[in-house]
Phi, psi and omega in degrees: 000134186267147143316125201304292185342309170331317207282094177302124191263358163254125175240149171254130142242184217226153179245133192271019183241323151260320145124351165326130192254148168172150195289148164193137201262152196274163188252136197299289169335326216213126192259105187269113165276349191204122172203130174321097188296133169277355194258325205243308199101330218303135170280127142312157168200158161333150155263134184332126123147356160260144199244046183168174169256002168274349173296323195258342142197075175243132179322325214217105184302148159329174188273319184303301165303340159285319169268346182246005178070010162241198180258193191238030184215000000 
């Protein structure tokens, strides 16, 4: 198990529909299934086999994978 300290809690994401970028701190707890492109509107979702949407596009995997090396759902 990594040390919580360890655990980075901002990631960019990137919207694969516009490409609009933006920083965002991620929820410790919790697997963000959906998220509201600020540039576009386009809902984001997960891509199969991840389990949020910053694991499929974001600089930075969720905090649950990052500390347990899967995902938390």
């Amino acid at each position: 198990m990594a040390d919580q300290s360890a655990i980075v809690m901002q990631s960019t994401i990137t919207c694969p529909q516009c490409g609009h970028v933006e920083t965002e701190t991620m929820p410790t707890d919790a697997c963000q299934f959906f998220y509201d492109c600020k540039g576009c509107g386009e809902v984001l979702k997960p891509l199969e086999g991840d389990c949020c949407v910053y694991c499929s596009y974001a600089t930075v995997p969720c905090p649950p994978v990052q500390q347990n090396g899967k995902g938390c759902c």
